[in-house]
Backbone as a ProteinNet text record, in pm:
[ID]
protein_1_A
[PRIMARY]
XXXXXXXXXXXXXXXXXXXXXXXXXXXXXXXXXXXXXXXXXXXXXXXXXXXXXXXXXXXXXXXXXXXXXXXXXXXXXXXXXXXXXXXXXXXXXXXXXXXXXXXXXXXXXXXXXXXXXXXXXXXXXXXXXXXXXXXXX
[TERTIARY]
2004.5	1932.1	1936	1848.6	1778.1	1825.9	1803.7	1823.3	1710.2	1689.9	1572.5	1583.4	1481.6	1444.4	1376.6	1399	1309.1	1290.1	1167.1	1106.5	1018.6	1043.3	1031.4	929.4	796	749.8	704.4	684.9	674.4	568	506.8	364.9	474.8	596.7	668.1	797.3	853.8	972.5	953.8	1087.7	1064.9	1208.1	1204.1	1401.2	1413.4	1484.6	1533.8	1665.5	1634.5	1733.1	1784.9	1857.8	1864.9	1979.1	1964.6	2055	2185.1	2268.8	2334.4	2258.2	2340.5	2248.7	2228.6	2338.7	2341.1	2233.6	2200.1	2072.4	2152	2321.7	2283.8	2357.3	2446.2	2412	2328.3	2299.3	2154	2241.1	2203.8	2265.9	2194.9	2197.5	2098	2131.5	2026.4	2012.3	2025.2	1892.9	1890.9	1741.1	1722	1558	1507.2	1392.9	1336.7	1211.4	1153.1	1028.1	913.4	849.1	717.3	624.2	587.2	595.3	629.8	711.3	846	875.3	772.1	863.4	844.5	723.7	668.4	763.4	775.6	856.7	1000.2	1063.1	1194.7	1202	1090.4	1127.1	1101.7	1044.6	971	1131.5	1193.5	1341.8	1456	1440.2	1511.3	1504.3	1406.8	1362.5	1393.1	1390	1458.3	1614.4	1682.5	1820	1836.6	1821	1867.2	1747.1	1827.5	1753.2	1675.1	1554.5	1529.3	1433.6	1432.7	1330.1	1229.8	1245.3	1078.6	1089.9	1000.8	993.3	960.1	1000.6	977.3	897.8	802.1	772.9	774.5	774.4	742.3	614.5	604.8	477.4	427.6	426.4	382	307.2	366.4	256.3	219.8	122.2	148	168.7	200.5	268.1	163.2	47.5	-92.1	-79.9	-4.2	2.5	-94.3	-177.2	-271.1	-185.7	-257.7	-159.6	-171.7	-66.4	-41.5	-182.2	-159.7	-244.8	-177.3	-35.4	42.6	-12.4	-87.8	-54.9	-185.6	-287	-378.1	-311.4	-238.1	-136.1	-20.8	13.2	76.6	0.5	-101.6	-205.5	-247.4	-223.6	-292.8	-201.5	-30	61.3	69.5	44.4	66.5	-7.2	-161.8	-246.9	-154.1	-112.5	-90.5	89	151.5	293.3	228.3	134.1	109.8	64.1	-14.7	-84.6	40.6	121.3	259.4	353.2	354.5	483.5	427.8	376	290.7	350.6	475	529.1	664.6	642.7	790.9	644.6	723.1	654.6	701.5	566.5	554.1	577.6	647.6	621.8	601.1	528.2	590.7	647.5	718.9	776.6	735.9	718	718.9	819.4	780.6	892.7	881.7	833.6	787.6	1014.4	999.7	1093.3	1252.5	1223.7	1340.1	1382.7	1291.1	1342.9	1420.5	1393.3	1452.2	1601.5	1583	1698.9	1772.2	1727.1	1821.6	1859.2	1838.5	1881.1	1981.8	1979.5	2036.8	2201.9	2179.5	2258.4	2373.9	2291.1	2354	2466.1	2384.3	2488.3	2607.4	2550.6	2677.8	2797.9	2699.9	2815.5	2927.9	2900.8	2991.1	2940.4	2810.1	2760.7	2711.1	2782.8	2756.8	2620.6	2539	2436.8	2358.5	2383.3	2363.4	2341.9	2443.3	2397.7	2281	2271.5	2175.4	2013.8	1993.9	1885.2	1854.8	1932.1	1899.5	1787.3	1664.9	1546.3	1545	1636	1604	1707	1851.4	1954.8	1858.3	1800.1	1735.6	1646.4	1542.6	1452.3	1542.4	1674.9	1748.6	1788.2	1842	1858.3	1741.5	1649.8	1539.2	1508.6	1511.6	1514.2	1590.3	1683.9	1789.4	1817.5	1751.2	1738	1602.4	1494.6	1402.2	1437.7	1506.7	1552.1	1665.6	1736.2	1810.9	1699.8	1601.7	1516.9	1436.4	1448.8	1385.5	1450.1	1595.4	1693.6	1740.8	1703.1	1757.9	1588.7	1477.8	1394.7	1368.4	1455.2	1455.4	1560.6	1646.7	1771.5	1796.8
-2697.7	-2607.3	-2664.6	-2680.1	-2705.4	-2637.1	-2625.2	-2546.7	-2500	-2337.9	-2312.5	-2331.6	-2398.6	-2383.6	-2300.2	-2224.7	-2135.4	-2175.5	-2131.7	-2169.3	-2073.5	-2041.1	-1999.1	-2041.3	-2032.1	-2133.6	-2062.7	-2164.3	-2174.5	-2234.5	-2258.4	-2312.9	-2425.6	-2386.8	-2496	-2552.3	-2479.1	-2490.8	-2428.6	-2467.6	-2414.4	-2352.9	-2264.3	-2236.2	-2292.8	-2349.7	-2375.3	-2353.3	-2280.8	-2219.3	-2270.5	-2275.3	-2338.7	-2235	-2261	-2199.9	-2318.4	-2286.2	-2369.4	-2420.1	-2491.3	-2525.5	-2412.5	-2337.2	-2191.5	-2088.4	-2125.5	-2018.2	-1899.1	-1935.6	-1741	-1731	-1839	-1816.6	-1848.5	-1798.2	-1822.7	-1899.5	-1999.2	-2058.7	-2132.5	-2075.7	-2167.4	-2335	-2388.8	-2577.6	-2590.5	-2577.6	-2635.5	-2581	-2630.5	-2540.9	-2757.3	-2732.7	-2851.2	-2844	-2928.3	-2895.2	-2914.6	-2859.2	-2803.2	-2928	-3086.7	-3150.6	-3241.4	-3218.7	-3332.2	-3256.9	-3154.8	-3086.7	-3150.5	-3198.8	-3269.7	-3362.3	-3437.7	-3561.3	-3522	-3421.1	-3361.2	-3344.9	-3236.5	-3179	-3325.5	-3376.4	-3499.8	-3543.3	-3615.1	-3680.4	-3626.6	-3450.2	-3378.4	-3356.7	-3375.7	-3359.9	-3460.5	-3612.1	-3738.9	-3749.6	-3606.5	-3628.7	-3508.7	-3446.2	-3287.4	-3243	-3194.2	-3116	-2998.2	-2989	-2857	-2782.2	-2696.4	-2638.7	-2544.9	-2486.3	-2424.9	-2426.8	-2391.4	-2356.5	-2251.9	-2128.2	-2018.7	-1997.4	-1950.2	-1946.8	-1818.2	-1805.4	-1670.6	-1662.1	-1484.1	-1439.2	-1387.7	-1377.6	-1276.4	-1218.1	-1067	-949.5	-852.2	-768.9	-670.9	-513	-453.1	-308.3	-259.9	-300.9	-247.3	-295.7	-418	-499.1	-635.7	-640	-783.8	-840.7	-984	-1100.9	-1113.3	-1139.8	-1206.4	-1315.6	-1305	-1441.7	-1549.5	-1578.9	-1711.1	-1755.8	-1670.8	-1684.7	-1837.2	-1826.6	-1907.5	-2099.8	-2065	-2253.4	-2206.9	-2117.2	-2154.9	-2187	-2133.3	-2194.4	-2304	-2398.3	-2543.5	-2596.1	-2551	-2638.3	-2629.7	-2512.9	-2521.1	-2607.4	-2639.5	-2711	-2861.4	-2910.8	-3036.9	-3035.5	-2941.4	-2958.8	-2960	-2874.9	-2853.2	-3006.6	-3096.5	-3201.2	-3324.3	-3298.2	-3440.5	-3400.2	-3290.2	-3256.1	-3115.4	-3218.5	-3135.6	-3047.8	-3144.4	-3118.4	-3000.8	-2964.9	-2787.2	-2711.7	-2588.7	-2445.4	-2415.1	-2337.2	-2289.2	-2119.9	-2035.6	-1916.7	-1878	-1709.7	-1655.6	-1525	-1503.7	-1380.1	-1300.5	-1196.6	-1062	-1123.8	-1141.4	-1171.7	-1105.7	-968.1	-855.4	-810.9	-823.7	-792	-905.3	-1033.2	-1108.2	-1153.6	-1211.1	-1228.4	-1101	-946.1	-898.8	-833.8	-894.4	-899	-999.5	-1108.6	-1229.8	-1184.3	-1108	-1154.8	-1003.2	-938	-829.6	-901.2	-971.7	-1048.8	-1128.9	-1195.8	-1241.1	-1126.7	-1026	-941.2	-905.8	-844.6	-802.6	-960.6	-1085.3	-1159.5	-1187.5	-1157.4	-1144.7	-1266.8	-1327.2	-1461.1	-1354.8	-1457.3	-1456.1	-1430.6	-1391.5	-1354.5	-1513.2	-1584	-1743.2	-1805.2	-1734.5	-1805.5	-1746.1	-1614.7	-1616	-1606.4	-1643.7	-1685.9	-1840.9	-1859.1	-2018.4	-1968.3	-1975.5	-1979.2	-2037	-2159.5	-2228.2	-2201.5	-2132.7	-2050.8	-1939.9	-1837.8	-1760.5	-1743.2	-1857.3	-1856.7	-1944.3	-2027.6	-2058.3	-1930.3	-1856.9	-1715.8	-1628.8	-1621	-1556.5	-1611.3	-1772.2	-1817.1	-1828	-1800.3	-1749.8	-1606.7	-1510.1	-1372.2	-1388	-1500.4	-1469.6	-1509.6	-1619.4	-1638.4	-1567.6	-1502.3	-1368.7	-1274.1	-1265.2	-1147.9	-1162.7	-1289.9	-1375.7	-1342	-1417	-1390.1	-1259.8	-1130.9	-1012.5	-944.9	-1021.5	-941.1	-1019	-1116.7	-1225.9	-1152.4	-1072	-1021.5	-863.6
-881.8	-970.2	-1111.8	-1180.6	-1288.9	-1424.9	-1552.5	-1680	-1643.8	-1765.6	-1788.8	-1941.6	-2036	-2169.6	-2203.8	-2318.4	-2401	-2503.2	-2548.1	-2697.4	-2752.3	-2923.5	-2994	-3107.7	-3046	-3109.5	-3255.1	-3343.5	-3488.8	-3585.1	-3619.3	-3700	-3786.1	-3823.2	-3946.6	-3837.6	-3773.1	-3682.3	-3566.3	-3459.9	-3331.2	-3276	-3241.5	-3185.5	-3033.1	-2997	-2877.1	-2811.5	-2702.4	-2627.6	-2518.2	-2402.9	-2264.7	-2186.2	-2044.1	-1992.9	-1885.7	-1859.1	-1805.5	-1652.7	-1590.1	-1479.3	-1360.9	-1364.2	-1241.1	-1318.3	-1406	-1502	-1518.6	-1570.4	-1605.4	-1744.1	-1794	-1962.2	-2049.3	-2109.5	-2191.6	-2386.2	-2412.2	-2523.7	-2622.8	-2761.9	-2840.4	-2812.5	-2808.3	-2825.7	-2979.8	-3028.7	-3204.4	-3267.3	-3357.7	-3406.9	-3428.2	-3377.6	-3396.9	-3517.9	-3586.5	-3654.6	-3562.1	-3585.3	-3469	-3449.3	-3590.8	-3537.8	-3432.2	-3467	-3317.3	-3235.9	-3210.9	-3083.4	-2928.4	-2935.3	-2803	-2801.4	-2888.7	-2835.4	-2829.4	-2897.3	-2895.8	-2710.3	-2648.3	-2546.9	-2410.9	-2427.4	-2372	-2381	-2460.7	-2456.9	-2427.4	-2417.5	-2344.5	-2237.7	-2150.8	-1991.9	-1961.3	-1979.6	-2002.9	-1955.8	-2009.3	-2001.7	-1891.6	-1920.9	-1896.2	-1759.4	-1654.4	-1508.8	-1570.3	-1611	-1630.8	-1497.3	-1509.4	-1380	-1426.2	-1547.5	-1592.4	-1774.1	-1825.6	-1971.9	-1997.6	-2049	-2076.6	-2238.6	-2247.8	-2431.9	-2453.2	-2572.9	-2647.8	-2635.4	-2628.8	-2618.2	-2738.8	-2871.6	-2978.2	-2977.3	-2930.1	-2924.5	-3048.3	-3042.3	-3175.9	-3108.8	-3187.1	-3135.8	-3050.1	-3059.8	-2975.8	-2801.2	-2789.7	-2682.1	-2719.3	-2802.5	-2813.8	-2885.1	-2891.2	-2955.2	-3085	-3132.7	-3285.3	-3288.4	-3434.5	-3507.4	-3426.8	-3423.7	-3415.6	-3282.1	-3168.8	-3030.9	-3006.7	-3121.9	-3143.2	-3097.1	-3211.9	-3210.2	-3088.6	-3046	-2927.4	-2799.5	-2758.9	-2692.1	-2709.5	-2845.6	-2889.7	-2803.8	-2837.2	-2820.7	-2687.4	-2574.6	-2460.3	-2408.7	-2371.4	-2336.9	-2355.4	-2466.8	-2519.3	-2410.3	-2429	-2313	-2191.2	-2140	-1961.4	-1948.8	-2025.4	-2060.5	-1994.6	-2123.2	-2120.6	-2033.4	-1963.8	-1849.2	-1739.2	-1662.4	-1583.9	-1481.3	-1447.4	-1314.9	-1347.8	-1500	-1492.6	-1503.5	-1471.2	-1458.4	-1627.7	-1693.4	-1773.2	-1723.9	-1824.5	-1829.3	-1958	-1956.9	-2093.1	-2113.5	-2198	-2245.6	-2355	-2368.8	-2469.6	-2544.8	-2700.4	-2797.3	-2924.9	-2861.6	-2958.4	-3048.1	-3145	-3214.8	-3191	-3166.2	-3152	-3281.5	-3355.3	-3536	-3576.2	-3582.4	-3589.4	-3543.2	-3358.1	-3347.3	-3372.7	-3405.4	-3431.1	-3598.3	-3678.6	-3800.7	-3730.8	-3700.4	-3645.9	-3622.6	-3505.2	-3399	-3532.7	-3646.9	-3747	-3812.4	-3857.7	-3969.7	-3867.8	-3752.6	-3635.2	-3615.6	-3599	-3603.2	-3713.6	-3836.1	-3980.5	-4039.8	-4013.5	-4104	-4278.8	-4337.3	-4481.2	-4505	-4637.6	-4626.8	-4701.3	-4716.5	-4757.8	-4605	-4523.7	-4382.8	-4320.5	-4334.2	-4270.8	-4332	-4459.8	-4497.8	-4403.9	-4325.7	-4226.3	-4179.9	-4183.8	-4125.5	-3953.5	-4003.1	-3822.1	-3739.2	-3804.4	-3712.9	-3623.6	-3710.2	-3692.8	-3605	-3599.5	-3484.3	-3363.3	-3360.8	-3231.3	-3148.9	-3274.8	-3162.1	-3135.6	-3191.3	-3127	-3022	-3016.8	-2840.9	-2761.5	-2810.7	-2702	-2673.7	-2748.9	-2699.3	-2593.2	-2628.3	-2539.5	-2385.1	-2401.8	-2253.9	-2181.5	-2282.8	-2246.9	-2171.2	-2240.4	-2210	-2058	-2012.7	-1951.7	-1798.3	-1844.4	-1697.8	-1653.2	-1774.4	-1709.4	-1663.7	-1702.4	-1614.3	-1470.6	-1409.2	-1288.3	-1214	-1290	-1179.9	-1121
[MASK]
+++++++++++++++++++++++++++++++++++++++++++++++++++++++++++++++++++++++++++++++++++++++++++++++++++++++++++++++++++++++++++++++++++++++++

């Protein structure tokens, strides 16, 4: 059995998440810049067993999509493109920034830490693939 990756995708940055190989802890990776993310994930499949990619979905309180969902569709086409052979999914990632800065104050990070922009969106992808494995079980 394989990792699963999640991603958080970003117009400036990206959060990345993974799960161990039995898929059932879910753990931030790192925040990549949204340039390099193809080739980031491309050199990570390289190393690492993965078995699907999970993305964020950005919805709006209505159920339709965010503005952002536009460039995540660019970027999906261009991943299904360079790595044909994992399964893509996606997830509802309606309110994860908020729980990730949430997830911050509860952890006791300083408030200097958590202005980290790219801490921030790692745990939003790792709440999404949290969100991911408890709707699989």
């Amino acid at each position: 059995m394989g990792r699963i990756l999640a991603i958080d995708y970003g117009t400036k940055r990206t959060g990345i998440a993974v799960t161990d190989e039995l898929q059932i802890i879910a753990s931030g990776l790192t925040t990549v810049a949204t340039p390099e993310l193809l080739d980031f994930l491309k050199d990570y499949l390289e190393k690492e067993n993965v078995d699907k990619i999970v993305v964020g979905e950005p919805k709006q309180m209505n159920n339709t999509a965010s503005e952002s969902e536009v460039y995540i569709k660019t970027f999906l086409k261009k991943l299904t493109k360079a790595i044909p052979h994992i399964t893509i999914e996606r997830v509802d990632e309606r309110f994860t920034s908020k729980m990730a800065f949430q997830t911050m104050i509860d952890s006791g990070l300083k408030k200097k830490q958590r202005r980290n922009k790219a801490l921030v969106d790692e745990i939003s992808a790792t709440l999404i693939l949290q969100s991911y494995l408890a709707s699989q079980s």
